[in-house]
MARGUVO-874014 format. One line per 5 residues: number of its first residue (from 1); their letters; for each residue x, y, z of C-alpha. Coordinates in nm, 3 decimals. Layout:
BEGIN
NUM	a	X,Y,Z  ...
//
This chain:
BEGIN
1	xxxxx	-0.873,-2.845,-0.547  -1.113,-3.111,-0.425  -1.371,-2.996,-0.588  -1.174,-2.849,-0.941  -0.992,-3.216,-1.001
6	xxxxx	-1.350,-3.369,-1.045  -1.473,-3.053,-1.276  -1.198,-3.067,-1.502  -1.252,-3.440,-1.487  -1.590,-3.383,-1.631
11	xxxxx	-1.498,-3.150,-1.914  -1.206,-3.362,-2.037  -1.468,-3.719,-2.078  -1.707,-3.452,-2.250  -1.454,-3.317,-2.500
16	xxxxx	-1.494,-3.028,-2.387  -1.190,-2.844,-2.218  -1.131,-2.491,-2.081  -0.903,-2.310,-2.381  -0.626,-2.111,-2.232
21	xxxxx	-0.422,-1.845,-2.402  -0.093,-1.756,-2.230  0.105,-1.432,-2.256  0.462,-1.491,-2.188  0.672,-1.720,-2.224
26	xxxxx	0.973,-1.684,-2.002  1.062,-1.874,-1.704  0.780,-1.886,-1.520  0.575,-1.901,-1.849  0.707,-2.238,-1.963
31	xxxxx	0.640,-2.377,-1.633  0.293,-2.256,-1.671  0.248,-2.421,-2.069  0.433,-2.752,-1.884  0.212,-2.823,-1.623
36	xxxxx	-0.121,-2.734,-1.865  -0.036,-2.913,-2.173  0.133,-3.264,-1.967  -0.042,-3.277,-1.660  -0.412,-3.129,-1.648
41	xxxxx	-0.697,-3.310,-1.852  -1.013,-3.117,-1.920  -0.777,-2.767,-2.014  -0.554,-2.718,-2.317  -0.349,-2.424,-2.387
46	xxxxx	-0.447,-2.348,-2.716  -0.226,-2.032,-2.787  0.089,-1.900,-2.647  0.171,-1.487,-2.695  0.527,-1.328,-2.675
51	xxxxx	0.695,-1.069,-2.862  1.031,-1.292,-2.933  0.830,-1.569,-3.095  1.122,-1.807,-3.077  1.005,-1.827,-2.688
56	xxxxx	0.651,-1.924,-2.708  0.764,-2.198,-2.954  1.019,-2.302,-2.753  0.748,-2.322,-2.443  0.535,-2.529,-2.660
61	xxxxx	0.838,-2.739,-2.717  0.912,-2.814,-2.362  0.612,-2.890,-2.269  0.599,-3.166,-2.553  0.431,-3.026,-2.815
66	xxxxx	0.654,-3.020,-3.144  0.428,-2.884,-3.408  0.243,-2.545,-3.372  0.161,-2.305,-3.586  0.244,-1.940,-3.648
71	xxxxx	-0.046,-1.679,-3.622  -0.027,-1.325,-3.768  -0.341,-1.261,-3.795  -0.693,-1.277,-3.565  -0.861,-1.506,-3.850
76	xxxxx	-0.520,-1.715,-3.891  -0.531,-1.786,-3.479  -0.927,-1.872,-3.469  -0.837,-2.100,-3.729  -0.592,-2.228,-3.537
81	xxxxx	-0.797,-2.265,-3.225  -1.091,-2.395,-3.455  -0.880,-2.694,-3.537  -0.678,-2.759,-3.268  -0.374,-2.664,-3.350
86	xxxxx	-0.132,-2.492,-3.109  -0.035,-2.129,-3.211  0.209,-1.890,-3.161  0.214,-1.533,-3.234  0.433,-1.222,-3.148
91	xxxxx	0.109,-1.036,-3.115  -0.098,-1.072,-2.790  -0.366,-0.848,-2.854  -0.453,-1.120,-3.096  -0.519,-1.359,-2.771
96	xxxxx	-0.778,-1.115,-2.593  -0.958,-1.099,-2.941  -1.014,-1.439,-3.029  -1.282,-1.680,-3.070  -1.289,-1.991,-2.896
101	xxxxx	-1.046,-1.866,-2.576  -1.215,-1.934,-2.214  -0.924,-1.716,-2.044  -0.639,-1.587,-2.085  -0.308,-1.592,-1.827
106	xxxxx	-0.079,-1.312,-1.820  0.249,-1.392,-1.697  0.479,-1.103,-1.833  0.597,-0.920,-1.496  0.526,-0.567,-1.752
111	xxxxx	0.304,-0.323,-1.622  0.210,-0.110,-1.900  0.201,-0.364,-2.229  0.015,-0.605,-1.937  -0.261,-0.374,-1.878
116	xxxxx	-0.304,-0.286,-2.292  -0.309,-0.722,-2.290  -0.558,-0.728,-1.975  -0.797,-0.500,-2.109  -0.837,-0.613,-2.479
121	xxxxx	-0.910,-0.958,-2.333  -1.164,-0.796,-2.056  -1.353,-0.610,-2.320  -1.399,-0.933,-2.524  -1.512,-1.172,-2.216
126	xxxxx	-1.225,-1.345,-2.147  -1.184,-1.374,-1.767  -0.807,-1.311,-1.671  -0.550,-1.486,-1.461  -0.233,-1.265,-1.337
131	xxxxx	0.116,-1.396,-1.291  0.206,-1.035,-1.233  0.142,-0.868,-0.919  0.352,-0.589,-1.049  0.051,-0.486,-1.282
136	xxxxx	-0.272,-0.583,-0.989  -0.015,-0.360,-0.722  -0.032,-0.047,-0.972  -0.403,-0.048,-1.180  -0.543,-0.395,-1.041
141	xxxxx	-0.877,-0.209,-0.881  -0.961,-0.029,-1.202  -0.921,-0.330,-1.437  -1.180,-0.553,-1.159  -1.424,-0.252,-1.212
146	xxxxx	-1.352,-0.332,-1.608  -1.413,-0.691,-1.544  -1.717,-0.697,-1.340  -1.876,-0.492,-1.592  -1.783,-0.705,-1.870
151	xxxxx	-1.901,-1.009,-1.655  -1.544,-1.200,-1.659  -1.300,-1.288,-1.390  -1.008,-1.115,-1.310  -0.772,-1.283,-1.035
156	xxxxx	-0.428,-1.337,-0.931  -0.301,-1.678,-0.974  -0.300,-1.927,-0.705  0.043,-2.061,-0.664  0.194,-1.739,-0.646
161	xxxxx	0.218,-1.594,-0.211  -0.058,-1.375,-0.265  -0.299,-1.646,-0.379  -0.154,-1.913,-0.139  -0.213,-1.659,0.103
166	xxxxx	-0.567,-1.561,0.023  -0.656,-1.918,-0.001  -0.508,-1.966,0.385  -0.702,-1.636,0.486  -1.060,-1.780,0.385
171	xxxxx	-0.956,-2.105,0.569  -0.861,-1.933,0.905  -1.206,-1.713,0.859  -1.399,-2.036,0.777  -1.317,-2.118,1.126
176	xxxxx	-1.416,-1.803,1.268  -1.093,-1.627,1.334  -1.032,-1.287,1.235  -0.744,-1.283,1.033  -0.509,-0.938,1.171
181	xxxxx	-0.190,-1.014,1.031  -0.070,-1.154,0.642  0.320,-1.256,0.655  0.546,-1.342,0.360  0.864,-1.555,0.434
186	xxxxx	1.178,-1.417,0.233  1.549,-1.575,0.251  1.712,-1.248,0.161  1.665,-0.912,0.176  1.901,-0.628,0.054
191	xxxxx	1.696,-0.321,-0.137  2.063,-0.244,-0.285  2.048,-0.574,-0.503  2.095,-0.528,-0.865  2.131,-0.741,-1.200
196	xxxxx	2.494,-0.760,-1.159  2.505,-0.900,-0.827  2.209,-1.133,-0.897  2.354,-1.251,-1.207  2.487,-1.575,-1.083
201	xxxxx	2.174,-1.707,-0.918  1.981,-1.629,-1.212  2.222,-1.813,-1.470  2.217,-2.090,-1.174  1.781,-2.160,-1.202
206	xxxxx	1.733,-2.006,-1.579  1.576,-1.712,-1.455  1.606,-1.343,-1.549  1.869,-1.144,-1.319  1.578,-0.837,-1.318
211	xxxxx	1.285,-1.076,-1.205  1.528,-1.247,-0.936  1.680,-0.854,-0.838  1.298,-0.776,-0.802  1.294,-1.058,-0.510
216	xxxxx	1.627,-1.006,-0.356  1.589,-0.600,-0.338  1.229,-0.629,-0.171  0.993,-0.436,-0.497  0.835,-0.811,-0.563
221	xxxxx	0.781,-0.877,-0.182  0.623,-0.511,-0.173  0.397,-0.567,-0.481  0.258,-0.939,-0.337  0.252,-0.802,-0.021
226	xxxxx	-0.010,-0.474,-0.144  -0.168,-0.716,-0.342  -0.301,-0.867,-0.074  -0.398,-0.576,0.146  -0.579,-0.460,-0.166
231	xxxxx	-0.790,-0.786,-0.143  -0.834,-0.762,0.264  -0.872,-0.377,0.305  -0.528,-0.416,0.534  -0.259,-0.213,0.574
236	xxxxx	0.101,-0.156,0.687  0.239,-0.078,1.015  0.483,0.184,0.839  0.630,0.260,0.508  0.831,-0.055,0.377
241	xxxxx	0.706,-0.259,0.675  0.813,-0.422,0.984  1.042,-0.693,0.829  1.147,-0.840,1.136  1.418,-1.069,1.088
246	xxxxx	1.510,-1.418,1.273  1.812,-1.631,1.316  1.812,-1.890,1.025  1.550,-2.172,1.040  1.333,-2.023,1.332
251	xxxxx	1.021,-2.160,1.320  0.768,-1.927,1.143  0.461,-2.037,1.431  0.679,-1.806,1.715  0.584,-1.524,1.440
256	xxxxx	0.315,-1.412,1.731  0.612,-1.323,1.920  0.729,-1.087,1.635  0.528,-0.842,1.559  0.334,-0.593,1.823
261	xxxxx	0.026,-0.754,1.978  -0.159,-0.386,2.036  -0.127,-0.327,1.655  -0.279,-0.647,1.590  -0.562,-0.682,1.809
266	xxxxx	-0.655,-0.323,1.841  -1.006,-0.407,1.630  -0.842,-0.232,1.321  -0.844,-0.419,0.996  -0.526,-0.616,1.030
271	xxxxx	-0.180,-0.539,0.826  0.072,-0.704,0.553  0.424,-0.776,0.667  0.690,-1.058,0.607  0.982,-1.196,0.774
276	xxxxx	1.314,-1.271,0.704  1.513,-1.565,0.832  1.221,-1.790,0.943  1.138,-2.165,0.844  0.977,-2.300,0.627
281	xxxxx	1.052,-2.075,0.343  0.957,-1.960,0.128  0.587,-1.947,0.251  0.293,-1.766,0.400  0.131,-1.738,0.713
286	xxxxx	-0.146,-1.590,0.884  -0.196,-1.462,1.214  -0.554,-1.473,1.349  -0.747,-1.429,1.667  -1.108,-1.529,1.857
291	xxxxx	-1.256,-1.409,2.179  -1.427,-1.737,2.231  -1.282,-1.882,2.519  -1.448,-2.232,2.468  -1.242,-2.227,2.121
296	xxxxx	-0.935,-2.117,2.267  -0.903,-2.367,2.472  -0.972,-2.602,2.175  -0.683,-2.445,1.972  -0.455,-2.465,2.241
301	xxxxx	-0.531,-2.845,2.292  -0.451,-2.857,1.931  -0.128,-2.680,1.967  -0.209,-2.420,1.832  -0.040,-2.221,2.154
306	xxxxx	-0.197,-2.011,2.412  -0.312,-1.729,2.177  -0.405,-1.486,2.177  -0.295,-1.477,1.811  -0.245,-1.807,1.636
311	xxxxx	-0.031,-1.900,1.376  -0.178,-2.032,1.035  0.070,-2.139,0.780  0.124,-2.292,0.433  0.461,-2.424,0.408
316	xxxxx	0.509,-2.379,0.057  0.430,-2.160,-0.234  0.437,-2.349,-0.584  0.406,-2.108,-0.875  0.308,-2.257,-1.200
321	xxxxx	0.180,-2.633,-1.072  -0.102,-2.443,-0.915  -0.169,-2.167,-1.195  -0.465,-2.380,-1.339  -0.625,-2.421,-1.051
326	xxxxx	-0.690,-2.032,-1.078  -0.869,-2.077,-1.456  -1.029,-2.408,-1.342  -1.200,-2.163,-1.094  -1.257,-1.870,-1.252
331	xxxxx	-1.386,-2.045,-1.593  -1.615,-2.337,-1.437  -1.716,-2.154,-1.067  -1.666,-1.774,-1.179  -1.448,-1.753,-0.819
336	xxxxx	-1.126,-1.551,-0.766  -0.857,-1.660,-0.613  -0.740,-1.342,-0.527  -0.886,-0.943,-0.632  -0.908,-0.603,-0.487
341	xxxxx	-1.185,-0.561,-0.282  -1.210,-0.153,-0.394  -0.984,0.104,-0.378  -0.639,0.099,-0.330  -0.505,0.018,0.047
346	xxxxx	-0.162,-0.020,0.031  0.085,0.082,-0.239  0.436,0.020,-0.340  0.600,0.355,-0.424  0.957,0.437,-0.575
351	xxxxx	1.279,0.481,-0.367  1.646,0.545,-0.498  1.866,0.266,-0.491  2.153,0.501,-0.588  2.196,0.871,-0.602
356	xxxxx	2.032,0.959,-0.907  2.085,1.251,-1.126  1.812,1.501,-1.324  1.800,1.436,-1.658  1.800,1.029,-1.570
361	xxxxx	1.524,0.815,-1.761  1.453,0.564,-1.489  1.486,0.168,-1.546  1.263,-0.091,-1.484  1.148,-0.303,-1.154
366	xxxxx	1.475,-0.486,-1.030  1.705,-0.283,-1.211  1.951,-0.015,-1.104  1.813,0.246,-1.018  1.510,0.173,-0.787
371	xxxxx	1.324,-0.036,-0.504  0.973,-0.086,-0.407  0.833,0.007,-0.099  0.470,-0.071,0.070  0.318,0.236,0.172
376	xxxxx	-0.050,0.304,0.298  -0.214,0.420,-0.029  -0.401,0.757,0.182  -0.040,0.843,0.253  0.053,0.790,-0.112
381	xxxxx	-0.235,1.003,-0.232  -0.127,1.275,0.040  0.239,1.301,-0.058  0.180,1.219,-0.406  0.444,0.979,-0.407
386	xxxxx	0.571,0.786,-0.682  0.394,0.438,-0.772  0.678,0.184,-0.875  0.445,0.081,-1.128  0.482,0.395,-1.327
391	xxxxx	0.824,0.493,-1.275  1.018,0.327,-1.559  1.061,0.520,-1.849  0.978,0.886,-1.607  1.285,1.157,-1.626
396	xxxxx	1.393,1.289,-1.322  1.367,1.681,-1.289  1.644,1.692,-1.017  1.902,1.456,-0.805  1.762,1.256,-0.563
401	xxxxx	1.974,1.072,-0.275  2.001,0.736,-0.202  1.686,0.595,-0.084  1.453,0.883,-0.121  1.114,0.815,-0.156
406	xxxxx	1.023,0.973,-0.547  0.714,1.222,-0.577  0.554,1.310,-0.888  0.680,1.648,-0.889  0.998,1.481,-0.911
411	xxxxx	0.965,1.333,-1.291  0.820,1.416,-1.612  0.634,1.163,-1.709  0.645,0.934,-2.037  0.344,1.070,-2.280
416	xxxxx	0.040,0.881,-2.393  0.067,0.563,-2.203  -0.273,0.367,-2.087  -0.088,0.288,-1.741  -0.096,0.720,-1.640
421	xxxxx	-0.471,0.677,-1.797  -0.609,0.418,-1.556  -0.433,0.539,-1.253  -0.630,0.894,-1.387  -0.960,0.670,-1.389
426	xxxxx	-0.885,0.479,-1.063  -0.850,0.776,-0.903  -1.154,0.924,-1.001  -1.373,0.634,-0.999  -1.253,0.563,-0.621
431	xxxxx	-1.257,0.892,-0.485  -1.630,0.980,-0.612  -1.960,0.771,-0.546  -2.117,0.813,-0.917  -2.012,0.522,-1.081
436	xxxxx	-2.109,0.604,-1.409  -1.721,0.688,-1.525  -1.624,0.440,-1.708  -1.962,0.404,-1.862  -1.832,0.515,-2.219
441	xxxxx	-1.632,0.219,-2.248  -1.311,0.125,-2.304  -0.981,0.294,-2.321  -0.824,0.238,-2.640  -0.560,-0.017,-2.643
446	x	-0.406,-0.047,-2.984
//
């Protein structure tokens, strides 16, 4: 941030700022448009994207800006953008397309109509910020290949746990400690969570009941929490993960005490978990380790405790106030917050939240039907389980019990959708050293 505050600085007194284009506009969208259009000089979200256009104007309007425009067309929005006049359109293909936009910010939670967004904007250079680990946890290593080769960014938002997290991680290795443990702190954890139950709470903060299920049932935890082992080449200790959980308030630097110390400092590549209970939530930590005994004494004078894993930890996680620090980045330094570092480690497949009956079609993330859980992704490959990711919208072939983990065999799956494509291509393109696969270009994503 140190360095970003002074760059933006710069392009604001040139005239020059970094043009956004957002897709979505719900809750966490309009905090996004807020904290962009009031509160960062040298950026200006030029065009917003949603498919209930009342929404996107009604984002622009909270944020303070009363007159924008409606779009319909590509040459209506570059006019737009050309003049300086905030836009709005129902169609966000139009936002990848268009002249005159640095990046563009998806913030939809949707997995398939993200990726047909993601790569439209890819294959016209616009480097891409994610609010929607949901989409990097199912396809996110096959739209970086995308993005390299187009020469753009492609990241996960700061502000969000898995770019707070990342952000600790490269601190802690800075110093030299091997990172062997990510942790997310949760409040609440009950996979049997649904919109019903969660309706309250989500009336209570303005917030959808299936984006605050998607928390409470443990699919979002699972997707942020793969996310990250994607970017570290980490894994889990077991399917769902350890998910200790603490009397209320415990103080998250004991989390050395939590989890086994011969998984963690075994020389393997470190794991993903979280906690439940502990304090101060919600945040992240990091458990690290060093063999230099002239530095462990030094971390222990700085009570850091008597290691041999230490306790890293940001106390806080803030969402959309931190969002443009990931453009700012990505435009002006061509640096990720967070991506996957290759192929997929860890995965969040499909369990039943309730016994489920062939013939079903299966709902969305945070629904009724199912939860997420992290499982190594050679084990997913092996079993051929279910990604969450592609499940809604699949028909079961037969019942499935309670909490069953789905398998492919188990579903017919939806036809022609780009989501089934890429996970084709990622496949592939992973599993095979020519790297020549995608050289035809790209998918089509009208």
């Amino acid at each position: 941030m140190i360095l970003i505050d002074s760059a933006l600085q710069r392009r604001h007194q040139a005239g020059n700022p970094i043009r956004v284009g957002m897709v979505g506009a719900g809750f966490m969208g309009r905090g996004v448009a807020r904290q962009i259009c009031r509160y960062v000089p040298g950026m200006e979200l030029v065009a917003i994207a949603n498919r209930t256009l009342a929404n996107a104007r009604h984002a622009y309007a909270e944020a303070g800006v009363a007159e924008v425009r409606e779009a319909n067309t590509l040459a209506e929005l570059e006019a737009c953008i050309q003049a300086g006049q905030p836009a709005i359109t129902d169609d966000a293909l139009l936002l990848g397309q268009a002249a005159g936009i640095d990046a563009i910010i998806e913030v939809t939670g949707a997995v398939e109509y993200g990726a047909r967004v993601v790569l439209k904007a890819i294959g016209h250079g616009k480097h891409i910020v994610l609010l929607n680990a949901e989409l990097d946890g199912t396809v996110g290593p096959i739209l970086k290949v995308y993005a390299d080769r187009a020469g753009v960014v492609y990241t996960v938002a700061d502000g969000d746990q898995p770019g707070v997290t990342l952000n600790l991680v490269r601190f802690v290795k800075g110093m030299g400690i091997k990172p062997v443990m990510c942790g997310n702190i949760k409040g609440l954890h009950d996979p049997y969570r649904n919109p019903t139950t969660q309706e309250g709470f989500a009336r209570q903060w303005g917030q959808n009941p299936s984006m605050v299920t998607s928390f409470a049932d443990g699919s979002k935890i699972s997707f942020e929490q793969a996310v990250i082992a994607n970017a570290l080449g980490m894994r889990v200790a077991r399917r769902g993960m350890l998910g200790p959980t603490v009397a209320p308030g415990t103080p998250v630097t004991e989390a050395p005490d939590w989890y086994p110390h011969d998984l963690l400092l075994n020389g393997g590549p470190g794991i993903v978990d979280y906690v439940v209970g502990a304090a101060p939530g919600p945040g992240v930590f990091v458990l690290g380790t060093i063999n230099d005994p002239v530095q462990q004494h030094y971390l222990k004078l700085y009570k850091l405790g008597p290691g041999p894993l230490y306790c890293f930890h940001t106390p806080y996680h803030l969402c959309h106030f931190e969002t443009p620090n990931s453009v700012a980045r990505a435009v002006l330094f061509h640096d990720a917050t967070l991506a996957p570092a290759g192929p997929m480690s860890v995965e969040v497949v499909t369990a039943a939240k309730i016994p489920l009956r062939a013939g079903q079609l299966l709902d969305g993330i945070g629904h009724y039907h199912t939860y997420g859980l992290a499982e190594n992704a050679d084990v997913v490959r092996q079993e051929k389980l279910l990604p969450l990711g592609v499940a809604e919208g699949c028909t079961l072939r037969r019942d499935i019990p309670r909490d069953q983990v789905l398998c492919y065999d188990d579903v017919i799956l939806p036809e022609n959708r780009l989501v089934d494509q890429l996970r084709r291509e990622q496949e592939t393109y992973f599993s095979s050293t020519a790297t020549a696969l995608l050289s035809s270009g790209y998918p089509v994503t009208e």
